[in-house]
N, C-alpha and C positions, 0 to 999 in steps of 0.2 A: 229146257228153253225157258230163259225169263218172260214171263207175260207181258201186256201192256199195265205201266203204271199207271196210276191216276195222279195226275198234277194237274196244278194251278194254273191259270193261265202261264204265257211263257215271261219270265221278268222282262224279257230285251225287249218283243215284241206282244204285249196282250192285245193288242188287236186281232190279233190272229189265231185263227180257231175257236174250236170250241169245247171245253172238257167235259161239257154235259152226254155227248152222245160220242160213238166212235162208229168208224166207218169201216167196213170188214172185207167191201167190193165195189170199183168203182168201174163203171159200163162207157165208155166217151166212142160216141159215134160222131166223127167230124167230118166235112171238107172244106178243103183249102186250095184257094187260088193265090199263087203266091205274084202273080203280077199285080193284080191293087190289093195284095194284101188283105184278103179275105177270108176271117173263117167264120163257120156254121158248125155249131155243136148242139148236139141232144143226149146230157150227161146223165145216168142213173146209177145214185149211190143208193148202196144198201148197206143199212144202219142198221144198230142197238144202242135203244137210248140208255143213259147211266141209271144211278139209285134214285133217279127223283121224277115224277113225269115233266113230260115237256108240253108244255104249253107256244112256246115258239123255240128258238134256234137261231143259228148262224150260218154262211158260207162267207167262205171269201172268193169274190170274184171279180176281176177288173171291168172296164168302162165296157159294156158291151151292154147289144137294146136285148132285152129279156122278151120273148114270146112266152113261156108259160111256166109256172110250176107248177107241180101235183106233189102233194102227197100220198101215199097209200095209194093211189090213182086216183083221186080228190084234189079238185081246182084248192091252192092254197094263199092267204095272203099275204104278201110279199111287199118288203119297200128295200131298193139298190141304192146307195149313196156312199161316196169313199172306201169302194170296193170289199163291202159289205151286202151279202143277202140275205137279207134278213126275215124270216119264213116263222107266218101262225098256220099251223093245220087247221082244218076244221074242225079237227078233234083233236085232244089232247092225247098225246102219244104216253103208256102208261109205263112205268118206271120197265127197262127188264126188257121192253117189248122189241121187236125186229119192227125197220121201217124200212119206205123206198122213198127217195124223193127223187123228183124226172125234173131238170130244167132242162128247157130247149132257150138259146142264145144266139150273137151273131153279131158281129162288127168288125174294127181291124185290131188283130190282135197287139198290143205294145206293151214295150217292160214296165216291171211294176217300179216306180221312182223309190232309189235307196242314198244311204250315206256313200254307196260303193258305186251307184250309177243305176243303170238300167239294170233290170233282174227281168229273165224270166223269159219268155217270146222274144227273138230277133230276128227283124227282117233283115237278108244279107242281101248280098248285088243280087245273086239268082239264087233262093232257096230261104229257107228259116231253121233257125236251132233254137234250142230252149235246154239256158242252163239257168234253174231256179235257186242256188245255195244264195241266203238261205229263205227268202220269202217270197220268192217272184214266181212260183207255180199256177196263180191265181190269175195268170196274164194268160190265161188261155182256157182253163175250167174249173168249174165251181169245186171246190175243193173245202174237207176240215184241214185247213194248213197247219199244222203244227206238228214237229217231229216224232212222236211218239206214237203217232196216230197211223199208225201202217194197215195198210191193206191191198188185198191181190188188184188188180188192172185185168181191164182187155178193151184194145183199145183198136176202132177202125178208123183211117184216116183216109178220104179220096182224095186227088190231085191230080194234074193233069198226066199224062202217062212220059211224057220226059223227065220225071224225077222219081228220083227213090229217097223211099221214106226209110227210116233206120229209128226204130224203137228199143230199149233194152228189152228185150223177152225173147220166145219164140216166134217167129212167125208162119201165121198158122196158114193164111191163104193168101193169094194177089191174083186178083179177080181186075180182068181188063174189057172195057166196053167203052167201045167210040173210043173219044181221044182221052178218059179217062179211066186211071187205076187204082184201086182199093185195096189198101193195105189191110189187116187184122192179126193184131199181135196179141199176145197172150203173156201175162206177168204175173203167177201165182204167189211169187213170195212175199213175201209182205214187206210192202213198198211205200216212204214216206214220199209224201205230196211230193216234196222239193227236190226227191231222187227221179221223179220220171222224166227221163232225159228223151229229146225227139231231134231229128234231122231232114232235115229235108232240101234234096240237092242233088246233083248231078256226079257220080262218083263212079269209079272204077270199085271193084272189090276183087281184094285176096285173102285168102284162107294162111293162119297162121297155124305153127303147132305140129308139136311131132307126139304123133302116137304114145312111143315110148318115154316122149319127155314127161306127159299131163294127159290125160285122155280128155279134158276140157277143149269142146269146139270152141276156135280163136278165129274170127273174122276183123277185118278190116276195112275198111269205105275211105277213099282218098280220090281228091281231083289227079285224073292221069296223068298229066305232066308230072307228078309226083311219084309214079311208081320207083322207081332206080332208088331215091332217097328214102321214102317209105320199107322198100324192099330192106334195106340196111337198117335206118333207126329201130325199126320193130323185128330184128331178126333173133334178138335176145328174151324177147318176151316169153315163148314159151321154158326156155331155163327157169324166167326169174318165177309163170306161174306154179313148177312144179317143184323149186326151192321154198315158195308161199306154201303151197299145199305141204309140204315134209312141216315147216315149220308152224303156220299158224290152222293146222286143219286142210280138212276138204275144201275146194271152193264151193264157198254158199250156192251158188246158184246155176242152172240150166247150160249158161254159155254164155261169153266172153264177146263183146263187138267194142272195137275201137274205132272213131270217125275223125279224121282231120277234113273240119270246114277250108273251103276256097276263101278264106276271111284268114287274117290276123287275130288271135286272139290275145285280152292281156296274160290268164293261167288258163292251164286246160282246168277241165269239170269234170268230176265224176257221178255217173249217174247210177244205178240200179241196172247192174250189168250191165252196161256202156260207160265211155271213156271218151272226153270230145277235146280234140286238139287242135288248134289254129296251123296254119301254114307257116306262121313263125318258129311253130317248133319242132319241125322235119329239117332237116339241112345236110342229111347225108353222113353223117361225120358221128351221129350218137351223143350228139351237144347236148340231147335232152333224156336219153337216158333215166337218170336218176327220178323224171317227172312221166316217166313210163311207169316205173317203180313204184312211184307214191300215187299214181290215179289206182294199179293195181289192188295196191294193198288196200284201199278203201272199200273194195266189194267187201272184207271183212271189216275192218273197222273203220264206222260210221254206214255201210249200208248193210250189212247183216247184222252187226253190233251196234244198237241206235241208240245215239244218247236223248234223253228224257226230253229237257231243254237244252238253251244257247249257252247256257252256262258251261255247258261241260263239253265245249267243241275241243277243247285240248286234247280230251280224248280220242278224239276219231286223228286231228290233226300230227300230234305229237304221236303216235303210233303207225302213221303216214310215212311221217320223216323218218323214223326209226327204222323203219323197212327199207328203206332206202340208204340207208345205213351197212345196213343187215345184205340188204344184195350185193355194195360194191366190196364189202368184206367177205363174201362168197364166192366170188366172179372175178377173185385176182386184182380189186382194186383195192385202196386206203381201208383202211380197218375201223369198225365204228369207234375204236376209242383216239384216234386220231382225227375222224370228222368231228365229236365230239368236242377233243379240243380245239378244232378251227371255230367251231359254234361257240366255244365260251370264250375266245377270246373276240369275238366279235362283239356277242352282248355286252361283254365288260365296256365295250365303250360306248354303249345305250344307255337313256334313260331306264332308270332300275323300279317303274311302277306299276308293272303288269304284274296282278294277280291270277296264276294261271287258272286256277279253280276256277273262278268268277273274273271274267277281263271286264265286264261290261261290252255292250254293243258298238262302242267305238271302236274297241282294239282287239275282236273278238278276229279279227282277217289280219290284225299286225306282224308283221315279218318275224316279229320274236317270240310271238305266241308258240309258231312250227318250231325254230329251234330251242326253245327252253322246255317245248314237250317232248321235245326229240333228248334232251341232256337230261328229262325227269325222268324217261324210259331207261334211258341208260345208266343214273343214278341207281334204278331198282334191279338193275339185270349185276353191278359191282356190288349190289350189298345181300343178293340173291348169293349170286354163282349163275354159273353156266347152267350148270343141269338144271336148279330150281325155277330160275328164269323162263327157261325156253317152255319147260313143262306150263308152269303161269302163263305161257303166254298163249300156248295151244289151247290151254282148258278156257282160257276167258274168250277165245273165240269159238269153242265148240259148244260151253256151258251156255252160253248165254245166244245162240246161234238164232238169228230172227230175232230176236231180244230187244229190249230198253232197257237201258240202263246209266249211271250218274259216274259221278267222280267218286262217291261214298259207294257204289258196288265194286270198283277197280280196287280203291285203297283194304277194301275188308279183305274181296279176293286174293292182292299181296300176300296180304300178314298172315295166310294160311299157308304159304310157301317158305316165308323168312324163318330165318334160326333165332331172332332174337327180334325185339320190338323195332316198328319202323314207324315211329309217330314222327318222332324227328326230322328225318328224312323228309315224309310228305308234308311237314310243315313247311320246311322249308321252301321245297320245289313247288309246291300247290297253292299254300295259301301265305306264305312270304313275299316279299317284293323284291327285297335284296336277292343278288346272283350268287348260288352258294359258291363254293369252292367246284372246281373241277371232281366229279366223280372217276376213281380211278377203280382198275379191276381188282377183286380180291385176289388173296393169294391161293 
């Protein structure tokens, strides 16, 4: 397993986080009224600060009225402005050392403003979801934002007792008193800020998944009028998790839950074992399929295999697409060197200056970011082979499993599979702008 790196701040966004300390458990006991939009949180993370002492710190956490922090269990000094917490201990915390810090908070929770819109906490007509990719985590608890920064969760959420809450983890108890109920989930694996995915809503649930197919618990949360449709779009899911599991590994984690909100959304989200899909993208028919497939393949790449920074999202992305590729070429549909060539002749009539390596923060969510990492994967799989390929593809998700890791640990990984050098290649595909040629399959 790849450990946590240590990196710089993150280039897209250094406001965010903090590289001096890292966070290894994070405790969030909240409730929530989701009629005026009300929450109350008393978050305790437990830390180890880095190689240097801390004399203060960071969180990031949006517009909310702070009642107290502690360190160590020590009143701490604290100033919040442009969703930043920014905390002196009373004591200087010594390089090496484990810490706790408790805030307790409260107000209405709202997305954090981005280039992409609202991130993070959304009130819907009846309920709230929280999809954070990639900085809007902070629109509901104090959090080190930044993706390399993984750590376990457990997480209690009250609410009035007409809704179910839907957390990625286990859940461990639901405790009912009066007119309200208390969720408590449990999230061991080591989970970045902007993966912990939450629902809150009024839903039917089915149980996915055949014994034989995956032995992965596969649930489901959908508003009822959706069963019939739901019952069809997600009836292929467990094939596609147990084609996943032959080809990139074990699934990472505990158990599978997918939630289509009673909302339109514009893409679904994946979180940290959950999957959250709008009502636009059930319709009976398997129209979205393919975006079954790629929330799927995410529990391995980008949430078990985490890239360092935003730099290197083409790897979670472009590995996304690939699988989706990879399933309708397994499942009797188009073959990925046939998708492939529908994806390059689309880019060909794109602007040609997206550097996949590095896109920068604008075009880091750009429509050709997904298929030219989906044509880089496939580049490496015709200059592989089959057999070298798929082996490369299992190992970097079992080697690096819980992991961080960059676009410079992918490309090393390659070149220990290839027959002959591939600087070329990844130049081209990674850090070129031009669209190469169509990669086609060896002989």
């Amino acid at each position: 397993m790849s450990g946590q790196q240590k990196t710089a701040p993150d280039p897209y966004f250094p406001g965010n986080g903090d590289s001096r300390y890292r966070v290894h458990r994070y405790e969030l006991e909240l409730d929530y009224r989701p009629a005026p939009n009300r929450l109350a949180g008393a978050a305790r993370l437990s830390a180890i600060a880095g190689r240097a002492a801390l004399t203060e710190f960071q969180l990031n956490l949006g517009d909310f009225r702070i009642g107290r922090v502690r360190v160590d269990g020590r009143a701490a000094h604290y100033t919040h402005r442009g969703g930043k917490l920014r905390v002196r201990p009373a004591k200087a915390l010594p390089a090496g050392s484990a810490f706790t810090v408790d805030v307790h908070y409260a107000g209405n929770p709202r997305p954090v403003n981005s280039p992409w819109g609202g991130l993070g906490w959304e009130e819907l007509t009846d309920g709230a979801l929280v999809a954070s990719q990639p900085v809007g985590a902070p629109s509901w608890y104090p959090c080190n934002d930044r993706p390399a920064d993984k750590a376990a969760y457990q997480i209690s959420i009250t609410t009035p007792s007409a809704y179910q809450v839907v957390i990625g983890g286990r859940l461990l108890t639901r405790t009912t008193k009066a007119s309200t109920t208390t969720w408590l989930y449990e999230q061991p694996a080591p989970t970045p800020s902007y993966l912990v995915g939450l629902s809150v809503g009024k839903y039917q649930t089915a149980f996915l998944g055949d014994p034989g197919l995956s032995g992965v618990p596969q649930t489901g949360h959908f508003p009822a009028h959706l069963l019939a449709e739901f019952s069809r779009d997600f009836a292929r899911q467990p094939q596609m998790m147990a084609l996943f599991e032959e080809l990139f590994g074990p699934y990472p984690f505990a158990e599978y839950v997918v939630v289509v909100a009673d909302e339109e959304l514009d893409v679904p989200v994946e979180a940290q074992g959950l999957s959250l899909f709008g009502v636009n993208h059930v319709d009976g028919a398997r129209g979205a399929e393919r975006l079954v497939a790629h929330e799927l393949a995410h529990q391995w790449f980008g949430n078990s295999v985490t890239i360092a920074d935003w730099r290197h999202i083409w790897l979670n992305e472009g590995l996304a697409k690939y699988a989706e590729w990879l399933w309708s070429e397994r499942s009797g549909g188009r073959a990925a060197q046939e998708l492939a060539a529908v994806a390059h002749r689309l880019l060909a009539t794109q602007p040609q200056d997206l550097k996949l390596a590095d896109p920068g923060r604008k075009l880091m969510f750009d429509d050709r970011l997904y298929e030219r990492g989906g044509l880089a994967v496939h580049a490496v799989r015709c200059a592989l082979g089959d057999d070298a390929f798929f082996r490369m593809l299992r190992e970097w998700a079992t080697v690096h499993r819980h992991g961080v890791v960059s676009t410079q640990t992918f490309t090393a990984h390659v070149e220990r599979y290839a027959r002959g050098p591939v600087d070329e290649l990844f130049q081209a595909w990674l850090y070129g702008t031009r669209l190469p040629e169509l990669p086609t399959a060896v002989a």
